[in-house]
C-alpha positions in Angstrom: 22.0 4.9 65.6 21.0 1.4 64.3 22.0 2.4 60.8 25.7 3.7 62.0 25.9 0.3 64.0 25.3 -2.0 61.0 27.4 0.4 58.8 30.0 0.0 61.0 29.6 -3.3 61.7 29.8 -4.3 58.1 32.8 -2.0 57.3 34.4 -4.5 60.2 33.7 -7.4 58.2 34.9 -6.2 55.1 37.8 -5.3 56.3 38.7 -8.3 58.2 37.5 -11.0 54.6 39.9 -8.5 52.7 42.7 -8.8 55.7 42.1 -12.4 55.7 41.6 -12.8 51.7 45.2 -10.6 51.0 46.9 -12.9 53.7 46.0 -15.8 52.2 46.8 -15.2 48.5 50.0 -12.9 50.0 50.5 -16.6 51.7 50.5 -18.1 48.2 52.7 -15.7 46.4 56.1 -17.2 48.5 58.2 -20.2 47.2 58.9 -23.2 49.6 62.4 -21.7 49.8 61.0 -18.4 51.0 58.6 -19.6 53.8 61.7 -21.4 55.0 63.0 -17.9 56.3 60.2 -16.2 57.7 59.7 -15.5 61.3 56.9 -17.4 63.9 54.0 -14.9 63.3 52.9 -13.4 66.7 50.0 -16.1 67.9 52.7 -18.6 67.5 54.9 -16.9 69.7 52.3 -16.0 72.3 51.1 -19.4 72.1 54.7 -20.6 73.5 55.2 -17.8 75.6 51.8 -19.3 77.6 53.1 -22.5 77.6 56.4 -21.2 79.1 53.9 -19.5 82.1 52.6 -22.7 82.9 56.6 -24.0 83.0 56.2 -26.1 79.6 59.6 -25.6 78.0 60.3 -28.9 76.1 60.4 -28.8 72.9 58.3 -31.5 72.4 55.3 -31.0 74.3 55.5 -27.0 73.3 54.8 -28.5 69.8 51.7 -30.8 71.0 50.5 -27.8 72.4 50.8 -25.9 69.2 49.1 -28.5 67.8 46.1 -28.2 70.0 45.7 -24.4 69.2 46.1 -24.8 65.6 42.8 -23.6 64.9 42.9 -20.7 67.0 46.8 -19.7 65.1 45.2 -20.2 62.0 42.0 -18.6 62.1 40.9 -16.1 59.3 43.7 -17.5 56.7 41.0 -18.7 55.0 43.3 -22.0 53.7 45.6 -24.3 55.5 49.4 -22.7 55.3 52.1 -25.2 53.8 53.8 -27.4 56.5 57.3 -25.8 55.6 55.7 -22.2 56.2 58.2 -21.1 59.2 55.6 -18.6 59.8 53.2 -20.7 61.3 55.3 -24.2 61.8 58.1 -22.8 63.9 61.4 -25.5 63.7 62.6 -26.7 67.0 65.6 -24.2 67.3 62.6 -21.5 67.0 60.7 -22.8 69.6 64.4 -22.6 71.4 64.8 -19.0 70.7 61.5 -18.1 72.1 61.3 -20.0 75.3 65.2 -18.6 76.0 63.8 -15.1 75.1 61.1 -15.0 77.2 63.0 -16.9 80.1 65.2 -14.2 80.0 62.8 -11.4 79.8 61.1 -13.0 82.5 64.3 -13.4 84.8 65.8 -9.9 84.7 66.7 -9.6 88.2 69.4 -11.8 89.9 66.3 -12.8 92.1 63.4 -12.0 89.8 62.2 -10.3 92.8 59.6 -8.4 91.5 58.0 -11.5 90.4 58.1 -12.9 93.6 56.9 -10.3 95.7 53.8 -10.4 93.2 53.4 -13.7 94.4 53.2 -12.7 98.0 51.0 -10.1 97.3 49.2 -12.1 95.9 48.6 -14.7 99.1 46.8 -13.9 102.0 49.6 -15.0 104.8 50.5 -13.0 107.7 53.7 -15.6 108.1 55.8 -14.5 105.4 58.9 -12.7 105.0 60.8 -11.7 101.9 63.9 -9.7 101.9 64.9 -8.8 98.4 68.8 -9.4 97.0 70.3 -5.9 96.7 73.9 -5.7 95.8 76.0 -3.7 98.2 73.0 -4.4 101.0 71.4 -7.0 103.5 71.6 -10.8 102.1 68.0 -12.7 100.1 66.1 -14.2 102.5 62.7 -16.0 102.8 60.4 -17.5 105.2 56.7 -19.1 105.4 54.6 -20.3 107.7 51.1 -21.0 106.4 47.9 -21.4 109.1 48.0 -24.5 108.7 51.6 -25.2 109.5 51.9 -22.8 112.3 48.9 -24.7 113.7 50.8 -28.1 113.2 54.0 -26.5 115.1 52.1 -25.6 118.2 50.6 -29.4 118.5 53.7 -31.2 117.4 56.7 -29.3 117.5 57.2 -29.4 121.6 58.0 -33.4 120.8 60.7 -32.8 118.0 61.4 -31.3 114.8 63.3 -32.1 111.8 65.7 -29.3 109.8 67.0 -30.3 106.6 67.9 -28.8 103.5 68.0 -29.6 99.6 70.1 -28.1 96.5 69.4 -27.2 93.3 65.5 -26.4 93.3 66.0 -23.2 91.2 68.8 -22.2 88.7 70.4 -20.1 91.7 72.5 -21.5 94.3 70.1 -20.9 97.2 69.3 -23.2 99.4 65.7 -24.9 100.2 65.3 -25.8 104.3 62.3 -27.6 105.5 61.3 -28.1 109.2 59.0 -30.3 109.5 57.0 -32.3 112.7 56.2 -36.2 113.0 52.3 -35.8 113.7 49.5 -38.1 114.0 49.7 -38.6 110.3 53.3 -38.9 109.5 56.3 -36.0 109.0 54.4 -32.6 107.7 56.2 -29.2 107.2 55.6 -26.6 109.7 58.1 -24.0 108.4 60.2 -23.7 105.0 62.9 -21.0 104.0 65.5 -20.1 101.5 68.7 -18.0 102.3 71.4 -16.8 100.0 74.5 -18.3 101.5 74.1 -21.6 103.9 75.7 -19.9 107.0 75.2 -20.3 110.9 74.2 -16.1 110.5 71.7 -16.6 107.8 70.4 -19.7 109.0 70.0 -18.0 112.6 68.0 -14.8 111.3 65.8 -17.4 109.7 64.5 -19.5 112.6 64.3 -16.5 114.6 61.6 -15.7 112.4 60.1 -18.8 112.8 60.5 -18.7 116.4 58.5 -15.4 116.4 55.9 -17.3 114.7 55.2 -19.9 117.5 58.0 -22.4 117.4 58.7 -23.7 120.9 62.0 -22.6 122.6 62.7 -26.3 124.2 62.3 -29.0 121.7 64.4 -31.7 120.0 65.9 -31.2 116.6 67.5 -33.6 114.7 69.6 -32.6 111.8 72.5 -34.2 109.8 76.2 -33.3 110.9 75.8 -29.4 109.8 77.9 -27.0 111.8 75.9 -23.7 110.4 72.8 -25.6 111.6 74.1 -26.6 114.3 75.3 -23.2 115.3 72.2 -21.4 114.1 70.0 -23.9 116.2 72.2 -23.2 119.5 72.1 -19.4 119.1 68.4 -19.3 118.7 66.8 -22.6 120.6 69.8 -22.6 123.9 67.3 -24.7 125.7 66.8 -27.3 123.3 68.4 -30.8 122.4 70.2 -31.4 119.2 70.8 -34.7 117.9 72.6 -35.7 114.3 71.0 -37.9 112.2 72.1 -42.0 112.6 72.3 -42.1 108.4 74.4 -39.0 107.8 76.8 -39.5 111.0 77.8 -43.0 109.1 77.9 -42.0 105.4 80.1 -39.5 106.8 82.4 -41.5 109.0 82.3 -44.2 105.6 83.4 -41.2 103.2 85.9 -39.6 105.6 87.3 -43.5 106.5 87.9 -43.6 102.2 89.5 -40.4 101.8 92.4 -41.2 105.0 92.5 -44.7 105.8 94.7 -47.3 104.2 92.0 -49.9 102.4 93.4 -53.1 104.3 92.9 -51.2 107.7 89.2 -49.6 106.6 87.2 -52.7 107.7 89.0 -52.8 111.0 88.5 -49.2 111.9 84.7 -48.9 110.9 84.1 -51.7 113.2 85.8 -49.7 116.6 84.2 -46.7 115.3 81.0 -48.0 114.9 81.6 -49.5 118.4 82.4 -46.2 120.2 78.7 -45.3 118.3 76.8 -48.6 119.5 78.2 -47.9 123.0 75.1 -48.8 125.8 76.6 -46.7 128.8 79.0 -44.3 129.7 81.5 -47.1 131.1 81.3 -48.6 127.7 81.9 -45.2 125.6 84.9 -44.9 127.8 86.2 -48.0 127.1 85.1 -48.2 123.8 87.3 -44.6 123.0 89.9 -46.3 124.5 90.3 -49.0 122.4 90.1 -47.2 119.7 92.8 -44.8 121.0 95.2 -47.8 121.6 95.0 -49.4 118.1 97.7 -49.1 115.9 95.9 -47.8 113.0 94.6 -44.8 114.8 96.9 -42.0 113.9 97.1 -38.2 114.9 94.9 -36.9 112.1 92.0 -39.8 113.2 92.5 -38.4 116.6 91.9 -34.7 115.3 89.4 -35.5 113.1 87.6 -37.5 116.0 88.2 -34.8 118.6 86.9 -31.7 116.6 84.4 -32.8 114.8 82.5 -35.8 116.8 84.1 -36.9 120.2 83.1 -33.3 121.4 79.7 -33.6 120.4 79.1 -36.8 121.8 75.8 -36.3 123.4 74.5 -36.2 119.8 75.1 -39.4 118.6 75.8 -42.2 120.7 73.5 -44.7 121.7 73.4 -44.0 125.3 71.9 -41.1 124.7 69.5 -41.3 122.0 68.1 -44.0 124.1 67.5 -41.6 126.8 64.8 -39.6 124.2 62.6 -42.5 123.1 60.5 -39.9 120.6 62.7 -38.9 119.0 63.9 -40.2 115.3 67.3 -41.2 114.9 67.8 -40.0 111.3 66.2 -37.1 109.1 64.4 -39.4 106.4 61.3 -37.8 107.7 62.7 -34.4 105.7 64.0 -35.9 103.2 61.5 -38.0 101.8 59.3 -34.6 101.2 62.2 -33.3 99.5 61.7 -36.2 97.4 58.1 -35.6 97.3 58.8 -32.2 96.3 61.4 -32.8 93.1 59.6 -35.7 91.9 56.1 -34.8 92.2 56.1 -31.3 91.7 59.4 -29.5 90.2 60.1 -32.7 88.0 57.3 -31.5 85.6 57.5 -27.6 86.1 60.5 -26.3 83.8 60.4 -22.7 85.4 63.7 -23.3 87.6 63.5 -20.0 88.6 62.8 -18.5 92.0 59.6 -17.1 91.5 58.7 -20.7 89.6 60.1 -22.6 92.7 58.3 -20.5 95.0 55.2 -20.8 93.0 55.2 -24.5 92.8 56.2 -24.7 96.8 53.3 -22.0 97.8 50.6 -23.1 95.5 50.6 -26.3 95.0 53.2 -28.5 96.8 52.3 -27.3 100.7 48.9 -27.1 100.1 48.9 -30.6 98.3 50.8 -32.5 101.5 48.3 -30.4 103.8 45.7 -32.0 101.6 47.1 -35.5 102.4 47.3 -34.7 105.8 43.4 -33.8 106.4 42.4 -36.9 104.1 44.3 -39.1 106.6 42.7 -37.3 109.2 39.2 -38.3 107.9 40.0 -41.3 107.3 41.3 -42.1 110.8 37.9 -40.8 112.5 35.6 -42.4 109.6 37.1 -45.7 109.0 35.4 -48.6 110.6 37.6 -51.5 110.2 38.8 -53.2 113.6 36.5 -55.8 115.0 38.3 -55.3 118.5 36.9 -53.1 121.2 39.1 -49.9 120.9 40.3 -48.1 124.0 39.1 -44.3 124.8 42.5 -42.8 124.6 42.9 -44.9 120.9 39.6 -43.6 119.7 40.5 -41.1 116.5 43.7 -42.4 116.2 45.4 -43.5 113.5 44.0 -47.2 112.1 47.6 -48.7 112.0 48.2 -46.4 115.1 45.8 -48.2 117.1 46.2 -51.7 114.9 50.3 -51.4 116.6 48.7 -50.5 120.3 45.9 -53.2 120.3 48.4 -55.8 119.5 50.6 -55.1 122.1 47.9 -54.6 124.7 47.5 -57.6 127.7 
């Protein structure tokens, strides 16, 4: 037995020094012109193929990584290839060719659904739900709701929540919503989804998901001037208020005002507009719309425009009314600075744009990373000891610049 083991053993050997002896002198047999046409040998490619599963795809730092494994590509050549040996020192447009190729391979699927079902396989989460793309069949859909975020929207979400979405996250045209809640520690997500076409329907089927879930059926929501969200949201949450968001109401009063107003009348009509907005009471809305009716720049189209798309919807905007809900936000920055969080902090340095990548990044390591912050803030709230000033029971555990803003206001 021992005798057939070292036999064996030493065949092994001998045949990998002669493998390794006959590629090195078959190495040194090829002119300079010659290695210039070979193809990456195999390790080469597999090394870039990794790199391109951790979402590395620049050329650049697909090299320094190359670079890092060089002894591992090289091992057993028993001397250093030439630097213009193609075989092991892959040009740039090769590197190309390999990360498109296994991009490709990677995204058969319009969806690359398979992919991401492995990823939800993968995750223990009773709050998920994936509906494939099938041609000729029901639309792509997906929700989440972690623990962790379905535990935030039972403590926070009775006070108001947030809906927002962001664009080109993956190389489809899908969009990315985020609700999110204003706790104790600043805005955190309590739900996130993706559906194939941004529609009141698809929108709808999504948050009745989420509503299954444990999303409250009377709250506040504040979105931007959306009419699919706005629909969606009315269709599943009747009992709730919807307000638009202070910021996207004016940019889009500004862009509509610079599409259809004259330029001399522009600063006159911004101001009467932003009048009927400011309004304090219903007395002054009235007269305020007034006004604005009588001027002379206000033409049948204004009238229109103001009618269908905002006048009738008036509860949603105006001062006199946000006033009445003292909680709530006045514009969706809360959202949207996660979405910045999200591009900037996480997608910015993971090249896999496609869905399984996104969802990947969002399931693994964004949510959990902003749940992270969240807890940290939480300690830190209960542990830090930095106010000389007797603190108040119903203060105690709170936020420090929570209860720094109360104390200074207290008689």
């Amino acid at each position: 037995m021992g005798c057939s083991l070292s036999l064996s053993l030493s065949l092994s050997l001998s045949l990998s020094l002669s493998l390794s002896l006959s590629l090195s002198l078959s190495l040194s047999l090829y002119s300079e012109s010659e290695m210039l046409t070979f193809r990456p040998d195999h390790r080469v490619v597999k090394t870039i193929e990794e790199c391109v599963r951790e979402g590395v795809v620049n050329v650049h730092d697909i090299r320094v990584m190359l670079n890092l494994h060089k002894k591992d590509i090289l091992a057993g050549l028993g001397e250093e290839p030439s630097p213009l040996n193609r075989k092991f020192f892959p040009k740039d447009d090769d590197i190309r060719n390999i990360v498109y190729s296994f991009r490709k391979k990677r995204l058969s699927g319009l969806y690359d659904q398979d992919l991401v079902e492995s990823i939800i396989r993968s995750m223990d989460a009773k709050q998920i739900y994936f509906r494939p793309y099938e041609e000729n069949g029901e639309g792509f859909l997906f929700v989440y709701m972690s623990e962790d975020m379905q535990h935030l929207m039972a403590r926070y979400g009775n006070d108001c929540l947030l809906l927002d979405a962001t664009y080109k996250t993956t190389k489809y045209d899908v969009p990315f919503f985020q609700l999110v809640a204003n706790t104790n520690c600043g805005y955190q997500p309590v739900a996130v989804f993706l559906v194939e076409i941004e529609n009141s329907l698809n929108i709808a089927e999504a948050l009745e998901i989420i509503k299954r879930w444990g999303a409250p059926s009377k709250t506040t929501f504040v979105i931007d001037h959306s009419l699919p969200e706005l629909n969606a949201l009315r269709q599943v949450f009747p009992e709730s208020i919807i307000m638009f968001c202070e910021f996207h109401r004016r940019q889009a009063w500004h862009r509509w005002i610079r599409s259809n107003v004259a330029e001399q009348a522009r600063k006159e009509v911004t101001v009467q507009l932003e009048q009927v907005a400011e309004s304090n009471s219903a007395i002054d809305f009235a007269r305020n719309c007034l006004a604005l009716d009588s001027a002379n720049f206000c033409s049948k189209k204004m009238a229109d425009w103001l009618n269908t798309h905002w006048l009738s919807h008036q509860q949603r905007w105006v001062r006199y009314y946000r006033t009445s809900l003292p909680h709530v936000p006045w514009t969706t920055n809360g959202v949207e600075a996660l979405h910045h969080v999200l591009k900037t902090k996480f997608l910015k340095h993971f090249g896999d744009r496609s869905l399984h990548g996104f969802l990947s990044v969002v399931l693994k390591k964004y949510l959990p990373g902003i749940m992270m912050t969240y807890r940290a803030a939480n300690l830190s709230a209960h542990s830090a000891r930095v106010l000389t000033t007797p603190v108040p029971d119903f203060l105690k555990g709170r936020p420090v610049k929570l209860v720094q803003h109360c104390i200074k206001r207290l008689p």
